[in-house]
TORKOL-4160 file (C-alpha; in steps of 0.2 Angstrom, whole numbers, padded with zeros to 4 digits, m for minus):
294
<pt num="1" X="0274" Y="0194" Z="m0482"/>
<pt num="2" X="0273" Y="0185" Z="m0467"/>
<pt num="3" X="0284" Y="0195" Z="m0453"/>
<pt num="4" X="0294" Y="0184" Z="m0438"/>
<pt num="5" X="0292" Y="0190" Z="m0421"/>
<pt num="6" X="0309" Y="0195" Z="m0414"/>
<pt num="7" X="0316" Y="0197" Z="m0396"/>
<pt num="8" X="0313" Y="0214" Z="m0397"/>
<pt num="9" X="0295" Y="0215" Z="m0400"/>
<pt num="10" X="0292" Y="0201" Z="m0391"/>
<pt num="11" X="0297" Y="0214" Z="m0375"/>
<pt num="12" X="0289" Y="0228" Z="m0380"/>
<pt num="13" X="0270" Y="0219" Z="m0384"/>
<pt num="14" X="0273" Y="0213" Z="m0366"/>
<pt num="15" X="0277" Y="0230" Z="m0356"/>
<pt num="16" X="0262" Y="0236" Z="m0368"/>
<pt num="17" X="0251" Y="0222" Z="m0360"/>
<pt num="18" X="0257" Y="0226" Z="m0342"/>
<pt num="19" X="0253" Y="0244" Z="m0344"/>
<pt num="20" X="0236" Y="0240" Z="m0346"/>
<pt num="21" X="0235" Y="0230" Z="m0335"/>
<pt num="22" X="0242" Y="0240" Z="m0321"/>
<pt num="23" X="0227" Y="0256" Z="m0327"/>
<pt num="24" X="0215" Y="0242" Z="m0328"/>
<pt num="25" X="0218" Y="0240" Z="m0307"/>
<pt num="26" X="0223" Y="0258" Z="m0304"/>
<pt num="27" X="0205" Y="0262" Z="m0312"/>
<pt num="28" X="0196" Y="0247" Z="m0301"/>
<pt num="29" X="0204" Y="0256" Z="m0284"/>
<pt num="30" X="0198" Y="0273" Z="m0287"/>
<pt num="31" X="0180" Y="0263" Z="m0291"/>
<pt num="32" X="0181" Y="0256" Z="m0274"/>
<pt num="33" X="0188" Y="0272" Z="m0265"/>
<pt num="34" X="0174" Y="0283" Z="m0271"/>
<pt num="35" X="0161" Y="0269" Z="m0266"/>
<pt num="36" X="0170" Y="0268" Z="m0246"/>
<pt num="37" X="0165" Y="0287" Z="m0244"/>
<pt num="38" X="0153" Y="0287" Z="m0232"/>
<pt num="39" X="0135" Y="0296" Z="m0236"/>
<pt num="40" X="0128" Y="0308" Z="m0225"/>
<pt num="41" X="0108" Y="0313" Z="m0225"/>
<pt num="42" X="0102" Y="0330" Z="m0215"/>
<pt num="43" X="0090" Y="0327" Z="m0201"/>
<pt num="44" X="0082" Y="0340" Z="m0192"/>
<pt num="45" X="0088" Y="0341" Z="m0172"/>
<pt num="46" X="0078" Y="0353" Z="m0159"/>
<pt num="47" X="0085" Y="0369" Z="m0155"/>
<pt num="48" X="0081" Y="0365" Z="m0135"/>
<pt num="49" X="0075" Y="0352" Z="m0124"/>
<pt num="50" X="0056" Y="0347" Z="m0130"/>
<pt num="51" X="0048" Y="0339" Z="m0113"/>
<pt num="52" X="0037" Y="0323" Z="m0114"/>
<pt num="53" X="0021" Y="0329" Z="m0120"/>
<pt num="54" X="0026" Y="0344" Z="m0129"/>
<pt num="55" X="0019" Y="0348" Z="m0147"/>
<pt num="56" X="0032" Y="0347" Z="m0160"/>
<pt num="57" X="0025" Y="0363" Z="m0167"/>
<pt num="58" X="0029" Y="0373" Z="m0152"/>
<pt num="59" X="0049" Y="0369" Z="m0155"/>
<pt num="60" X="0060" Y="0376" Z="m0169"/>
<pt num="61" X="0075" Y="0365" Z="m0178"/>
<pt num="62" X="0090" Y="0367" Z="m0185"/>
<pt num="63" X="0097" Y="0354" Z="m0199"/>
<pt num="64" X="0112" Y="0344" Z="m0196"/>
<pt num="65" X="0120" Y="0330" Z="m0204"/>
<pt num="66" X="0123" Y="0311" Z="m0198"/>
<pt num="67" X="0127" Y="0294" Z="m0206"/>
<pt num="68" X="0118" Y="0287" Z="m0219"/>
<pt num="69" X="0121" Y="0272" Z="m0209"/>
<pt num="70" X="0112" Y="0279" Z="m0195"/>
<pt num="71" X="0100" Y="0287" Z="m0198"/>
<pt num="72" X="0087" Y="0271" Z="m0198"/>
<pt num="73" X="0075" Y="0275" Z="m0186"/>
<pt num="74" X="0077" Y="0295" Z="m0188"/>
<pt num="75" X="0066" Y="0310" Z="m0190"/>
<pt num="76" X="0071" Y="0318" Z="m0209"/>
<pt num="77" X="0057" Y="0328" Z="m0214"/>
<pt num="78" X="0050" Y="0335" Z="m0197"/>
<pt num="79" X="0037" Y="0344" Z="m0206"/>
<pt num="80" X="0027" Y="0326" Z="m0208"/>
<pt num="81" X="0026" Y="0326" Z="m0189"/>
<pt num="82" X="0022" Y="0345" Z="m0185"/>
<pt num="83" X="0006" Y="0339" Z="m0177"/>
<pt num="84" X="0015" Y="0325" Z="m0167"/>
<pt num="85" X="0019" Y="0326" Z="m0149"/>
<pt num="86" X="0035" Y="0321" Z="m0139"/>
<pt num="87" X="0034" Y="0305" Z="m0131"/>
<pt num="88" X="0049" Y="0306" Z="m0122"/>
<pt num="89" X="0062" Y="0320" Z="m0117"/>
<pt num="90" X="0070" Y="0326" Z="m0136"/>
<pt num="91" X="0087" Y="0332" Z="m0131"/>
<pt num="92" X="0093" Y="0348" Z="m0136"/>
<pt num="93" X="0103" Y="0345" Z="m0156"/>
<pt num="94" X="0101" Y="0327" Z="m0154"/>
<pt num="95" X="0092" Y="0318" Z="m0172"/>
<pt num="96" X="0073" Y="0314" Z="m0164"/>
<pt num="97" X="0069" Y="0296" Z="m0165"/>
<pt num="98" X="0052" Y="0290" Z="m0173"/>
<pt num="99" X="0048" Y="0280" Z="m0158"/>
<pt num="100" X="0049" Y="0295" Z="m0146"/>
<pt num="101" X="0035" Y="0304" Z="m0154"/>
<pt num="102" X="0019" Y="0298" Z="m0154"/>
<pt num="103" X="0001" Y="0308" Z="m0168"/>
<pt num="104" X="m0010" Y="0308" Z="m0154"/>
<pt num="105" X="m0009" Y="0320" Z="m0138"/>
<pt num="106" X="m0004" Y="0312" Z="m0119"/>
<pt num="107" X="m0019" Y="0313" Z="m0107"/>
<pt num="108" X="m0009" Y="0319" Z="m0094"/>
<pt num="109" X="m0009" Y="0334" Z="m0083"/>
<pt num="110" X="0004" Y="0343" Z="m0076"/>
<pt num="111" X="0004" Y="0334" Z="m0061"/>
<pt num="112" X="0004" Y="0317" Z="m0067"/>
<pt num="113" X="0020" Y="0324" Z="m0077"/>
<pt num="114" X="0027" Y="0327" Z="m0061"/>
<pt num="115" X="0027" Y="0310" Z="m0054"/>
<pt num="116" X="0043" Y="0300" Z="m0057"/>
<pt num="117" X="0045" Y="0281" Z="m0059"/>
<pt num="118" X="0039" Y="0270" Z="m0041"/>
<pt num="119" X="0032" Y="0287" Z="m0032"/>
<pt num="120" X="0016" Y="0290" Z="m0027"/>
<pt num="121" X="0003" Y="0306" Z="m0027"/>
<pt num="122" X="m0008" Y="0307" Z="m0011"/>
<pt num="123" X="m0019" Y="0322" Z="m0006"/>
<pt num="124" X="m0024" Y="0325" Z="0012"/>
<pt num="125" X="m0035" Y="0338" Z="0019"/>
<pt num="126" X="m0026" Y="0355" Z="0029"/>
<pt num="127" X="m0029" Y="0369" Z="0036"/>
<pt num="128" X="m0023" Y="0387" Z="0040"/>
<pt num="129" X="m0012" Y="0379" Z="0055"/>
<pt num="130" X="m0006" Y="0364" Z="0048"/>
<pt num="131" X="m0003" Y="0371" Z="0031"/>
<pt num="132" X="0008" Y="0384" Z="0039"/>
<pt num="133" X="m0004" Y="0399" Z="0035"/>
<pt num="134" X="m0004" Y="0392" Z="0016"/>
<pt num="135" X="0014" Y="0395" Z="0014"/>
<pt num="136" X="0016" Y="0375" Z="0010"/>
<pt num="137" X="0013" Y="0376" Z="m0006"/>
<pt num="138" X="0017" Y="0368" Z="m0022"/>
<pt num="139" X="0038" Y="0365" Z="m0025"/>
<pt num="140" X="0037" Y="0367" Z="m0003"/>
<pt num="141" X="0046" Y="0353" Z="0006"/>
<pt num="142" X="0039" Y="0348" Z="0022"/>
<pt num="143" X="0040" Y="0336" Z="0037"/>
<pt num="144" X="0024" Y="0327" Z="0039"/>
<pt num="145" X="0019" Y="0325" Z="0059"/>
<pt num="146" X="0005" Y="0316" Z="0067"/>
<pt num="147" X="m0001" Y="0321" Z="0085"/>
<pt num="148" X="m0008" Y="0308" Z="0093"/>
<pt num="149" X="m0012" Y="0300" Z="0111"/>
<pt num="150" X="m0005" Y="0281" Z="0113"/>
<pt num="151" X="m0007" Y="0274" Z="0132"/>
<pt num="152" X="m0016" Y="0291" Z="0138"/>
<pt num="153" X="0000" Y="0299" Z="0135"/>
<pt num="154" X="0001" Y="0314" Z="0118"/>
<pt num="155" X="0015" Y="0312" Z="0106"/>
<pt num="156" X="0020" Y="0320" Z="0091"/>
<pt num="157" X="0027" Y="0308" Z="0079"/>
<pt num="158" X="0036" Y="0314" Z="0061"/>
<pt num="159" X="0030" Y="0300" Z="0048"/>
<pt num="160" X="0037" Y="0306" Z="0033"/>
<pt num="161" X="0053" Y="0318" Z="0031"/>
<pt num="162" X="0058" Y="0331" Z="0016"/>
<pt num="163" X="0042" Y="0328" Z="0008"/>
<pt num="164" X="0038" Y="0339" Z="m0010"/>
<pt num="165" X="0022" Y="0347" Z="m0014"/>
<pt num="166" X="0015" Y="0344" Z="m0031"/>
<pt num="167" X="0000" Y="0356" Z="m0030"/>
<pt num="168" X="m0011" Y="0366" Z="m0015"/>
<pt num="169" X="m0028" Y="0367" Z="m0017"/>
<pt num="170" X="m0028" Y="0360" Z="m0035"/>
<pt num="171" X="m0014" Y="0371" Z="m0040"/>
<pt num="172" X="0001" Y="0367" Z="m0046"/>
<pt num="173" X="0008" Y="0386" Z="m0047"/>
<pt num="174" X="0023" Y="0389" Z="m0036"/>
<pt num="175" X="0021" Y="0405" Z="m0024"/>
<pt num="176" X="0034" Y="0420" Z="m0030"/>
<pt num="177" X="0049" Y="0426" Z="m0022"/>
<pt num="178" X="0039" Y="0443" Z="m0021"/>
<pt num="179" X="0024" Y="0436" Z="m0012"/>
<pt num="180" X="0020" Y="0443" Z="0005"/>
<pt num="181" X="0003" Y="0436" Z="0009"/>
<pt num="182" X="m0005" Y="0417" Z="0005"/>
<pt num="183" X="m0023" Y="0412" Z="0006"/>
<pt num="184" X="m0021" Y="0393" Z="0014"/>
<pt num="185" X="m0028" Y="0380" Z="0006"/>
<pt num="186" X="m0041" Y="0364" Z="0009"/>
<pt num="187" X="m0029" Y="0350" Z="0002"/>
<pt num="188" X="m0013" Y="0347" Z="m0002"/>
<pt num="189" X="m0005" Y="0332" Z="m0014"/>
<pt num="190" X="0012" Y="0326" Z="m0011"/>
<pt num="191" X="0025" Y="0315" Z="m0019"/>
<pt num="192" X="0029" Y="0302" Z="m0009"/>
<pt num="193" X="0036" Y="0283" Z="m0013"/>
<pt num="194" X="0022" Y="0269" Z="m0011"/>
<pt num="195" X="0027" Y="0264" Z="0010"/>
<pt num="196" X="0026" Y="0281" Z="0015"/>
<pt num="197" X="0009" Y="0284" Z="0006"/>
<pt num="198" X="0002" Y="0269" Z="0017"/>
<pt num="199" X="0009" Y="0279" Z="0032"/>
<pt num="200" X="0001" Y="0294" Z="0031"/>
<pt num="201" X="m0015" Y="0286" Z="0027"/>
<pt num="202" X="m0015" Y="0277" Z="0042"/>
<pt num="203" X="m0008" Y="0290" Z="0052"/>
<pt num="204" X="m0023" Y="0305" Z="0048"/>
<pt num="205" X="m0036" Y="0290" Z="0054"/>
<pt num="206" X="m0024" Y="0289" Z="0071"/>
<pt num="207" X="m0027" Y="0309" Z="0075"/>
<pt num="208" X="m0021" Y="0324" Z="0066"/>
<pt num="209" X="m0009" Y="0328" Z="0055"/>
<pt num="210" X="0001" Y="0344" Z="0051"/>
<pt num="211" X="0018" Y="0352" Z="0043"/>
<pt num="212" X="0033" Y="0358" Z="0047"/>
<pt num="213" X="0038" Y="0370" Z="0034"/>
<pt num="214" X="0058" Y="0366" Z="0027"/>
<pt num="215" X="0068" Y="0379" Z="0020"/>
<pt num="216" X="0070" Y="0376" Z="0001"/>
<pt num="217" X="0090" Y="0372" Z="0004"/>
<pt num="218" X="0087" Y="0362" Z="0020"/>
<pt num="219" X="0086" Y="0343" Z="0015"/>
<pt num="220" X="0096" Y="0337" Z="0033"/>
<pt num="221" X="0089" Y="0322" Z="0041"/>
<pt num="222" X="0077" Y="0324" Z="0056"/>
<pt num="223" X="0087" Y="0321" Z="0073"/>
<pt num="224" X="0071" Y="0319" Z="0084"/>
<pt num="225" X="0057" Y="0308" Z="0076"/>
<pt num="226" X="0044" Y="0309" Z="0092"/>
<pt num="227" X="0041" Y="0320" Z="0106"/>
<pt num="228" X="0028" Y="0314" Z="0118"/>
<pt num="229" X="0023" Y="0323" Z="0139"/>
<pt num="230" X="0037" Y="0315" Z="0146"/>
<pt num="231" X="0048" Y="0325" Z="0137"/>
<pt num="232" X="0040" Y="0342" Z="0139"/>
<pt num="233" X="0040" Y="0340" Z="0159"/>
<pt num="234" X="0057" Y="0335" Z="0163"/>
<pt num="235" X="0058" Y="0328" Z="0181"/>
<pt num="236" X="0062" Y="0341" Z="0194"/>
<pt num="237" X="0064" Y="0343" Z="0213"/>
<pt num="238" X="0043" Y="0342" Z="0215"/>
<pt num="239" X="0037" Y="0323" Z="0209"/>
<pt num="240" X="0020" Y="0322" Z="0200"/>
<pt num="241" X="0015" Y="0307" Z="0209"/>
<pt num="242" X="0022" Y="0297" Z="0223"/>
<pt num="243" X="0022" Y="0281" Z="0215"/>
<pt num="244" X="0036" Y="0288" Z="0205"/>
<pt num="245" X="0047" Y="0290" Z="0220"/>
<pt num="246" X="0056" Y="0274" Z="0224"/>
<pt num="247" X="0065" Y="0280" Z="0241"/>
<pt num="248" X="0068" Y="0296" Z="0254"/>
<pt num="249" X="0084" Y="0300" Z="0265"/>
<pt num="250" X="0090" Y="0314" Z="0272"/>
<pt num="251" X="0110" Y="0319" Z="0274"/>
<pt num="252" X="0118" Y="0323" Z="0289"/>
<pt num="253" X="0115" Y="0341" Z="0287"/>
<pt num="254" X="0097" Y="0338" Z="0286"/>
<pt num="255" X="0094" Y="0338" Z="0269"/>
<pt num="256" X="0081" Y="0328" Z="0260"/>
<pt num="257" X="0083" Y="0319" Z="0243"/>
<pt num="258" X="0070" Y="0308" Z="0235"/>
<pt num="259" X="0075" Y="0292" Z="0224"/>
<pt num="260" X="0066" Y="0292" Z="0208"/>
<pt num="261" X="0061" Y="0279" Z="0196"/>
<pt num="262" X="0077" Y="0281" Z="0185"/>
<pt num="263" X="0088" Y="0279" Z="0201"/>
<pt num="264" X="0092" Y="0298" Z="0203"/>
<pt num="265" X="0092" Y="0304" Z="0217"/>
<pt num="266" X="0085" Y="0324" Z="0219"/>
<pt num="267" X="0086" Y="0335" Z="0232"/>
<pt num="268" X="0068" Y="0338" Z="0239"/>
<pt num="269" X="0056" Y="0349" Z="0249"/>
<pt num="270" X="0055" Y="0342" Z="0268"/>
<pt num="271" X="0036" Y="0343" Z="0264"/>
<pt num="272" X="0038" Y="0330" Z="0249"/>
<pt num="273" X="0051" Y="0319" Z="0259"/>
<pt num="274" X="0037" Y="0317" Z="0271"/>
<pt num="275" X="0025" Y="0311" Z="0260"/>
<pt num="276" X="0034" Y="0296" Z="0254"/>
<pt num="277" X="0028" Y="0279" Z="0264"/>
<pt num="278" X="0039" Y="0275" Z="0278"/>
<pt num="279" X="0044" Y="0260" Z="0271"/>
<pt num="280" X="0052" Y="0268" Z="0258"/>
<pt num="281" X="0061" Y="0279" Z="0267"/>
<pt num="282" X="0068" Y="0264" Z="0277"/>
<pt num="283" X="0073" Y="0257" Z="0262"/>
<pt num="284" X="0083" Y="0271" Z="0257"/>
<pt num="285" X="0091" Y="0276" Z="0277"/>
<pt num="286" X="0110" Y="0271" Z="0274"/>
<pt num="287" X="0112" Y="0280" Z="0256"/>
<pt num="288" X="0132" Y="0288" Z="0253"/>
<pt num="289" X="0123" Y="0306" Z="0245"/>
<pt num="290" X="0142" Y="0309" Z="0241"/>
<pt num="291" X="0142" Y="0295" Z="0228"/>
<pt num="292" X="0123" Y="0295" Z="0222"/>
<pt num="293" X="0119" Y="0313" Z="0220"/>
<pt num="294" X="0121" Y="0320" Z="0203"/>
């Protein structure tokens, strides 16, 4: 018996095909939502800063979780590298990059550790004086002075300003707060960029050179860079040699006054206004004291 499809089947075999239909794509986007949930994989973070050179060993982790995504590149088992060495600072709780650690151990030492990028290390001899009675030790800061003679005439010149010790006498140990007596050293390295390097080179084959001991606050720029005689032995009422007088007169109370070379004129002993040439005192007769004296 052979039965004829009627309207009314007709509807229903339809809602029946669009029902499975509708589960067939329901069940395709709750495929694709559980495959867009990102996966995570534990890596193992320091639980402090590790410093370029440290051993892997000495630092304890704590796991923590990251992308799948990201983790290319990443540290996951850190007990493959537990005789591995940091080749860079390893942050505190950040993943540890296999780049950043390296099987063998860095030849360094811990002042080579010291010295950042484009500076320099130089050592130069000292003693108790210039070393400041061995208080310029390593993590000082100190002013670097050359004493010289130029043109027959002593100077003190500051080459180099705020300058950091790395080490004293081959040690890089820092005195204590508590310390009340230092033995001073032979040499002294210090951190300095390239230029000032070649300055105090040169300078210590000029004359001598020796420190001024900073304060471990004081970081101020120098206001006087050189101090030469000149300086030290101001010009008084008593010149040192006559040719440094330029002119004598004497006011109409019968005071004497010397010009000197820097056009002051001084008041001065009768016995030094006479020892100026005549033709200098004629040079200075018609002088208004009111008007050139200081």
């Amino acid at each position: 018996m052979i039965r004829r499809s009627t309207p009314l089947r007709q509807r229903a075999r339809a809602l029946q095909l669009a029902g499975v239909t509708l589960l067939a794509v329901s069940a395709g986007f709750v495929l694709r939502g559980a495959d867009a949930v990102e996966r995570e994989v534990l890596v193992p973070t320091p639980q402090r800063d590790v410093l370029r050179g440290e051993p892997l060993s000495d630092v304890a982790y704590t796991l923590r979780t990251v992308p799948e995504r990201s983790s290319f590149g990443i540290l996951s088992n850190i007990a493959e590298y537990h005789r591995s060495y940091a080749l860079a600072t390893l942050q505190e709780g950040a993943p540890i990059l296999a780049s950043h650690v390296s099987a063998r151990a860095l030849e360094q030492n811990s002042v080579v550790q010291r010295i950042p990028e484009g500076m320099r290390a130089i050592t130069v001899r000292v003693d108790a004086e210039s070393a400041v009675e061995g208080w310029a030790r390593s993590g000082a800061r100190v002013d670097v002075i050359l004493v010289h003679k130029k043109e027959r005439t002593m100077r003190s010149t500051i080459i180099a300003s705020n300058v950091e010790i790395l080490s004293a006498g081959s040690s890089t140990v820092p005195l204590r707060a508590d310390d009340t007596t230092s033995k001073a050293p032979n040499t002294v390295t210090l951190l300095v960029s390239q230029d000032v390097a070649l300055r105090i080179k040169t300078a210590a084959m000029l004359g001598s050179l020796t420190f001024a001991l900073r304060g471990s606050d004081d970081s101020r720029p120098v206001d006087d860079q050189l101090i030469d005689e000149s300086r030290l032995f101001p010009a008084d009422s008593k010149p040192s040699a006559e040719d440094s007088i330029r002119g004598v007169a004497t006011d109409a109370d019968g005071r004497s006054y010397i010009l000197k070379s820097d056009s002051r004129w001084l008041r001065a002993t009768p016995e030094v206004a006479r020892s100026v040439s005549p033709s200098a005192a004629r040079r200075a007769r018609d002088v208004d004291f009111d008007e050139e004296v200081p």
